[in-house]
C-alpha positions as CSV (number, residue, x, y, z in Angstrom):
1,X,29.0,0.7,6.0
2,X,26.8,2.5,3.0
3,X,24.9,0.1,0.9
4,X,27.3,0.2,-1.8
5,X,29.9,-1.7,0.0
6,X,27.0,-4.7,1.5
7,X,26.2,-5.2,-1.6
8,X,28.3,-6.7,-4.7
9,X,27.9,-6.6,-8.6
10,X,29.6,-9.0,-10.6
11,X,30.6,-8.7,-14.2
12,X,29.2,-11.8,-15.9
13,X,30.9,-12.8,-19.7
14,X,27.9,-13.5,-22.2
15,X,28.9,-15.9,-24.4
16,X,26.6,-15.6,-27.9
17,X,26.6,-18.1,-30.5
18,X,24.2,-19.5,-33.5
19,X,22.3,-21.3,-30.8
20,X,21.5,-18.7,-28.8
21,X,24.3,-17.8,-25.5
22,X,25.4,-18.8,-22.2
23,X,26.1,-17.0,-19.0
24,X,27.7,-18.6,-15.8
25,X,25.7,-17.4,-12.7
26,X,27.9,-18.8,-10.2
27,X,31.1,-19.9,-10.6
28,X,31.9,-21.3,-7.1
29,X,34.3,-18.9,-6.6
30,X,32.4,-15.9,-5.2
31,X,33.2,-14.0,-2.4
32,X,30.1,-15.0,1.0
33,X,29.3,-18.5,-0.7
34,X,29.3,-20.9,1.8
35,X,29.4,-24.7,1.5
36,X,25.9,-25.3,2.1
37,X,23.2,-26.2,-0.8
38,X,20.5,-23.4,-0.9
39,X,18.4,-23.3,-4.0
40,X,18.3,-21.9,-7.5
41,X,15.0,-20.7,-9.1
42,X,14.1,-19.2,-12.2
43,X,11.2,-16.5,-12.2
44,X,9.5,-14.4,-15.0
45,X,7.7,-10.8,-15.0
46,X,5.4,-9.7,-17.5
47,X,5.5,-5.7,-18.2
48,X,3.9,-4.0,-15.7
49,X,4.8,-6.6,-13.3
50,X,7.3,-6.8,-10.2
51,X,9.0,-9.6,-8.0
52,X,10.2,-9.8,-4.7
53,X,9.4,-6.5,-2.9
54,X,10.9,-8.0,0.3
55,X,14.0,-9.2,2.6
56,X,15.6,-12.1,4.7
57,X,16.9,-12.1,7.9
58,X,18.7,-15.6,7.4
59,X,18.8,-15.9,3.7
60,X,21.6,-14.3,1.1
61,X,20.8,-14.3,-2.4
62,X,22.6,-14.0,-5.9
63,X,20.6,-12.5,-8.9
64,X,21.1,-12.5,-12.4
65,X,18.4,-10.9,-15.4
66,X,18.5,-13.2,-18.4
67,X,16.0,-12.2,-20.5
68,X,14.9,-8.5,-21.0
69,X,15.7,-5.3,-18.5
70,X,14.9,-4.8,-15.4
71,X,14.7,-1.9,-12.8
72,X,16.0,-3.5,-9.5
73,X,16.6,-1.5,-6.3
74,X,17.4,-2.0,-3.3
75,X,17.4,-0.9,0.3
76,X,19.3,-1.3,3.7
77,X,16.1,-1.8,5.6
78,X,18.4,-0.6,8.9
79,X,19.7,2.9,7.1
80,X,17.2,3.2,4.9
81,X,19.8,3.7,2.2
82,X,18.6,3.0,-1.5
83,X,20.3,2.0,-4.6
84,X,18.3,1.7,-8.3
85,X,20.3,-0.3,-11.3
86,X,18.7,-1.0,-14.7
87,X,19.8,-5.1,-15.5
88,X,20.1,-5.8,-19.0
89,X,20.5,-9.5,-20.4
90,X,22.7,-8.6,-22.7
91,X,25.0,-7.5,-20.6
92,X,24.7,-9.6,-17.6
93,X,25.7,-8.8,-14.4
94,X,24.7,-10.9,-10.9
95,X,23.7,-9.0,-7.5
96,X,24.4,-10.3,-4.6
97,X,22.0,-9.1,-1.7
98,X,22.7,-9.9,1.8
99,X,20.5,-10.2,4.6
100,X,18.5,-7.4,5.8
101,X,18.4,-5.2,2.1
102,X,15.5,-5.4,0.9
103,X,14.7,-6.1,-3.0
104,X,12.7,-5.7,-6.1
105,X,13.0,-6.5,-9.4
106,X,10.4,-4.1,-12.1
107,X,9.5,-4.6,-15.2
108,X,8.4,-1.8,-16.5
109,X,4.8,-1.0,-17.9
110,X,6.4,0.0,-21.3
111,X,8.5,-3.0,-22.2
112,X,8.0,-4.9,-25.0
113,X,9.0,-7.8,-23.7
114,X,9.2,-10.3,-20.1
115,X,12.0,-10.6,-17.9
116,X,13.6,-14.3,-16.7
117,X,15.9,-13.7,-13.7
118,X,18.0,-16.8,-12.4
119,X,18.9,-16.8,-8.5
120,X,20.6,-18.9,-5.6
121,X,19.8,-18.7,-2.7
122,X,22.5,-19.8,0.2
123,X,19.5,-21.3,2.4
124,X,16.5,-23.9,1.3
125,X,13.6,-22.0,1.2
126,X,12.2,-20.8,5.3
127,X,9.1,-19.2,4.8
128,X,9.1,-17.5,7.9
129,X,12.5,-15.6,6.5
130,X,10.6,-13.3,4.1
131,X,9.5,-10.2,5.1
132,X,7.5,-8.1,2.5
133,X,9.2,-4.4,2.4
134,X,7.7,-1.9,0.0
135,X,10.0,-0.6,-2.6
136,X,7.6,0.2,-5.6
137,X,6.0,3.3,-4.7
């Protein structure tokens, strides 16, 4: 199965008002949820700066930019596969990344500005389920 078809990118409805916006993230109704709690975190990257750069063997995960751009790619660590999106927060969209493709998310050295990504996680957090996988070079 190419990467393509692991993977899954969801159209996400930004709602802007006078306040500032709101974005659901998960809805409850995606496709490989399961009825377990996992965890949601928020993490930041200044310019210049990346997250992740890594996989799970046991651990799915949603992702959703919202604040700034990032450069995200991904990998099938198995076929070696790759895939490279630009996310925008104005025009959100959530990844969903199996297990076993690894992932990064760049901000890139000439941004003006941080990213804030949102994720789940379908699994509380094993640290013996992430496995560092270089994606930057």
């Amino acid at each position: 199965m190419a990467l393509k078809d692991k993977i899954e990118l969801i159209e996400r409805k930004l709602l802007p008002d006078d306040r500032g916006f709101f974005v659901k993230i998960l809805t409850g109704n995606e496709k490989n949820l399961n009825n377990e709690v996992g965890e949601i975190y928020v993490t930041r990257a200044t310019p210049g700066a990346y997250r992740a750069n890594h996989y799970h063997k046991i651990t799915n995960e949603w992702f959703t930019v919202i604040q700034g751009k990032a450069t995200v790619i991904v990998e099938d660590i198995e076929t070696k596969e790759r895939l490279k999106f630009i996310f925008d927060a104005k025009n959100p969209k959530t990844l969903y990344c199996p297990t076993n493709i690894a992932h990064v998310f760049i901000n890139e050295k000439d941004a003006k500005d941080d990213f804030i990504l949102i994720a789940y996680a379908d699994k509380q957090y094993i640290p013996d389920d992430t496995f560092m996988y270089e994606l930057t070079k």
